[in-house]
KEZAVEX-839613 format. One line per 2 residues: for each residue x, z, y of C-alpha. Coordinates in pm, 1 decimal. Example, Ala and Ser with C-alpha at 12.3 -4.5 7.8 and 13.67 -1.06 7.14 Angstrom:
KEZAVEX-839613
1230.0:780.0:-450.0 | 1367.0:714.0:-106.0
***
This chain:
KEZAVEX-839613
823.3:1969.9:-3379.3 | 1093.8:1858.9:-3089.1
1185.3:2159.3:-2873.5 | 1513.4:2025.4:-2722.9
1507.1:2089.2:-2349.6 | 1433.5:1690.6:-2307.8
1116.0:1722.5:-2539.2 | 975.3:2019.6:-2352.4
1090.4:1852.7:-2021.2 | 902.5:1530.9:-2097.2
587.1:1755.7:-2219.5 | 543.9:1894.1:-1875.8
576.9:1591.7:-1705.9 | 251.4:1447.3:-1926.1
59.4:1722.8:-1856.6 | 126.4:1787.4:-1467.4
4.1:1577.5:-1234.5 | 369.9:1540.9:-1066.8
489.6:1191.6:-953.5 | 742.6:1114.5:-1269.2
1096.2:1253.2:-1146.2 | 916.8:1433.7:-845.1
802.3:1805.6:-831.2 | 498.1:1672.9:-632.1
217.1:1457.9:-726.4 | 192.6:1098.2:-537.8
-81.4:1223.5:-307.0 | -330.9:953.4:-19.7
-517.6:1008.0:291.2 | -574.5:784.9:584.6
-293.2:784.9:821.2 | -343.4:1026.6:1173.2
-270.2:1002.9:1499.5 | -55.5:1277.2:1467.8
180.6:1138.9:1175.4 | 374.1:993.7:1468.5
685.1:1219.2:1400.7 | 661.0:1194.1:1060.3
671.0:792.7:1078.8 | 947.4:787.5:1332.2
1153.5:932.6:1088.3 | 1056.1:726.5:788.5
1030.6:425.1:978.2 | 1436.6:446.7:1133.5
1511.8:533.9:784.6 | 1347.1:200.6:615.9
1370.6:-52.3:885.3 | 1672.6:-170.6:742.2
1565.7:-223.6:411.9 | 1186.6:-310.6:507.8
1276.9:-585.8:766.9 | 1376.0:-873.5:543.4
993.1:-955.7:492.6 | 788.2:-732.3:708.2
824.9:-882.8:1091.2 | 776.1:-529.3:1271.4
1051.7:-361.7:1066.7 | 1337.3:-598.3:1255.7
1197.2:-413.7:1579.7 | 1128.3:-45.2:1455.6
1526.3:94.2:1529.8 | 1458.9:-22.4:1883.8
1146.8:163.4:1928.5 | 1086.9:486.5:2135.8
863.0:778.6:2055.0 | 557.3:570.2:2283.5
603.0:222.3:2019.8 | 554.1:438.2:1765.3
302.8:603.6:1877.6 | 165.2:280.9:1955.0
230.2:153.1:1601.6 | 84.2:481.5:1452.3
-238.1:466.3:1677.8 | -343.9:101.3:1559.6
-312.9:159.3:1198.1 | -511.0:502.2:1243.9
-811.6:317.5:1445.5 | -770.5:-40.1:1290.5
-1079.0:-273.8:1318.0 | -1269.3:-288.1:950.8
-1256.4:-405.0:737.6 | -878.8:-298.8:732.8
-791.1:40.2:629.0 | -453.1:188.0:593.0
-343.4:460.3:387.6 | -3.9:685.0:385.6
126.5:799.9:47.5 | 257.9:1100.7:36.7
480.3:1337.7:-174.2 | 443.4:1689.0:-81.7
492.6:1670.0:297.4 | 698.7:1349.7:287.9
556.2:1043.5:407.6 | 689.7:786.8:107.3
438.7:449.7:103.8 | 191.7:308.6:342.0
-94.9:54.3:174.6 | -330.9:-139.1:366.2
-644.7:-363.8:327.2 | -646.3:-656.9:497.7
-902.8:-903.2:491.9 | -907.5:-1252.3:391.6
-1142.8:-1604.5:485.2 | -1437.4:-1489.9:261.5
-1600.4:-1155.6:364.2 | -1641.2:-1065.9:48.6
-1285.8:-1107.2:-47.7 | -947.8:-878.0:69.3
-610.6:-840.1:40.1 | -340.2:-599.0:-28.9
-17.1:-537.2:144.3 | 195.5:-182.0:135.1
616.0:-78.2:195.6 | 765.0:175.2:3.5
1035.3:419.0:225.4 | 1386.3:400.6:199.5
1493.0:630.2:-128.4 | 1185.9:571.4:-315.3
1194.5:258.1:-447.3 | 1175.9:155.6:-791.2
1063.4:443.9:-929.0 | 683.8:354.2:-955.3
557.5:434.5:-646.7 | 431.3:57.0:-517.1
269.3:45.9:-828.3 | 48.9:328.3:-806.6
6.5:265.3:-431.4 | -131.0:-96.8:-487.9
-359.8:11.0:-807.2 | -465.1:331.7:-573.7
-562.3:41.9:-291.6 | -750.5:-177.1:-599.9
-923.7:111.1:-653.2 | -1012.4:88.3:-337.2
-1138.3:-253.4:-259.9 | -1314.9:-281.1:-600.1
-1448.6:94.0:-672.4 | -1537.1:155.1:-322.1
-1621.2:-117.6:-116.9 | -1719.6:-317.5:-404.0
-1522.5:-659.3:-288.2 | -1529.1:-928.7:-543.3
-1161.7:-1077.2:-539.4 | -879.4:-866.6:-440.7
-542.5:-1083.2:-355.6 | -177.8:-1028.0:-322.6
83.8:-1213.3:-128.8 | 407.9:-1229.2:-120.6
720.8:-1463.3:5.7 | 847.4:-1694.1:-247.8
1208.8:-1520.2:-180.7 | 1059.8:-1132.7:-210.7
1179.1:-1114.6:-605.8 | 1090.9:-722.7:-618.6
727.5:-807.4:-472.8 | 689.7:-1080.5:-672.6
690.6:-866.0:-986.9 | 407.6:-638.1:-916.5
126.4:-840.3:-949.6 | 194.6:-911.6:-1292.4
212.7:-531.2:-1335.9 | -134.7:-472.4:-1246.7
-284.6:-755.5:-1402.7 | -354.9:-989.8:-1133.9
-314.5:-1399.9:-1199.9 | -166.6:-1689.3:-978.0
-391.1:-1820.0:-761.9 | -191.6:-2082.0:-523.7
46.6:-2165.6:-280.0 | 86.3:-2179.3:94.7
313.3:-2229.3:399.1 | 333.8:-1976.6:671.0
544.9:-1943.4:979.6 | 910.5:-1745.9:923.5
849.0:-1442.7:1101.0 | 1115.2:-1163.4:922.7
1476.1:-1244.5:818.7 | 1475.4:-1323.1:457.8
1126.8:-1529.5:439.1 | 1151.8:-1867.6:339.8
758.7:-1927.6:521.2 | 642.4:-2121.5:115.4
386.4:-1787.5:-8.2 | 272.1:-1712.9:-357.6
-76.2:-1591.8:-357.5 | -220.2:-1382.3:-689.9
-582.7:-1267.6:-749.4 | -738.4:-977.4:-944.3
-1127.4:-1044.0:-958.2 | -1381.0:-758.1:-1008.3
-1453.1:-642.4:-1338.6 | -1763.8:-714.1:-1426.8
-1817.3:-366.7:-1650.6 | -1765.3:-180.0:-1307.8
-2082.8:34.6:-1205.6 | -2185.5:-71.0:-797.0
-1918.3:63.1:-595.9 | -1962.6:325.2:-361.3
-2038.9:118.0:-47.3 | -2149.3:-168.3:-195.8
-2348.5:-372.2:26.4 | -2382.4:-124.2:320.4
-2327.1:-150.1:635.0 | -1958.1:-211.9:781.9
-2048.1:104.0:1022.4 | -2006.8:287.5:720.2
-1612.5:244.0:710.8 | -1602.3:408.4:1055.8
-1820.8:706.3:966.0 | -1635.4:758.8:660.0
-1277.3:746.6:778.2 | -1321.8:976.8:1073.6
-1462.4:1258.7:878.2 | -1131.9:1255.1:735.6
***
C-alpha cells in the first residue's frame, strides 16, 4: 500500500466532496438580489477575459453599483423558462449557468462564464453537466443544445466533454470583440432510460413557485 504524502493526498481528495485543488466543494443556488456586491467584484475582475464572446462583458468595467444591480436583478427574476444559477466555492462567486430557451418549447439551451482565476480547472464542466441535469432531470426537456462562436476554441471543446453531437451551423450578428458571427450548434438529446423528470409536463407557474422558495 502507497502512503507517500501524494497517495494519501489524492485519497482525500476521492473521498471529500471538495472541488479538485479547492478546500470547498463546487456548490449552486439561484442567483439573489442581494449577490450584487459579490458580482461587482467578480464581474470587474472577468470582464476582461469574458468580453471577447459575451457582448455585456465589453460594458461591465464601465458599470456603477445601479447597472449592476440592474444586471443582477434580471437574472434573479428572469422570465421562464430561463433560469440562472451562480456557482459557488465557499463564499466565492466562481461560474454563472443559465437556461435559455430555444424555437421548440420543448427544447433549451445552455450558456455559462467561468470567473477570472478559475478557468481550466474543471469548473465549466461541472457547471454545464450541473445545468443538463437540469433541463433533462428536472424539467424534463427533450433536446438540450450548446452554442458557441466558431472562433471560441476553449468553448468549443466542452461539448465533446459531456457527450453532446454536432448539430449545425448558423450566422449571427457580431456583437463581442472576438466573434466571427458563423456559430456551431451541438445537441445532447434525453436519455431515454431517464425516469419522468421532476416537472415534467406541469405547469410553467411551477418554475416561479419553485425558484422563490429559494
Amino acid at each position: 500500500m502507497d502512503f507517500s504524502e501524494e497517495a494519501i493526498r489524492e485519497e482525500r481528495e476521492r473521498l471529500s466532496f471538495n472541488h479538485p485543488g479547492f478546500n470547498y466543494p463546487l456548490m449552486h443556488r439561484w442567483i439573489r438580489k442581494n449577490d450584487t456586491l459579490e458580482m461587482a467584484r467578480v464581474i470587474r475582475r472577468s470582464a476582461h477575459h469574458l468580453k471577447g464572446f459575451i457582448n455585456w462583458a465589453q460594458y461591465a468595467p464601465r458599470w456603477d453599483f445601479k447597472q449592476i444591480q440592474r444586471f443582477v436583478n434580471d437574472h434573479a427574476d428572469p422570465e421562464p423558462p430561463r433560469m440562472h444559477l451562480v456557482f459557488l466555492l465557499g463564499k466565492q462567486i466562481v461560474g454563472m449557468g443559465s437556461l435559455a430557451p430555444m424555437d421548440r418549447l420543448d427544447e433549451i439551451q445552455i450558456s455559462l462564464w467561468v470567473a477570472e482565476g478559475f478557468q481550466g480547472r474543471g469548473i465549466g464542466t461541472r457547471i454545464a453537466s450541473t445545468m443538463e441535469m437540469y433541463a433533462f432531470e428536472v424539467w424534463g426537456y427533450s433536446k438540450l443544445y450548446y452554442q458557441c462562436d466558431a472562433n471560441n476554441e476553449h468553448s468549443k471543446k466542452l461539448p465533446h466533454k459531456l457527450g453532446f453531437t454536432y448539430s449545425h451551423t448558423f450566422e449571427d450578428k457580431i456583437s463581442a470583440q472576438n466573434e466571427s458571427g458563423f456559430w456551431f450548434s451541438f445537441v445532447k438529446e434525453r436519455p431515454n432510460d431517464l425516469p419522468p423528470a421532476i416537472f415534467q409536463g406541469a405547469d410553467i407557474d411551477q418554475f416561479t413557485k419553485v425558484r422563490h422558495k429559494q
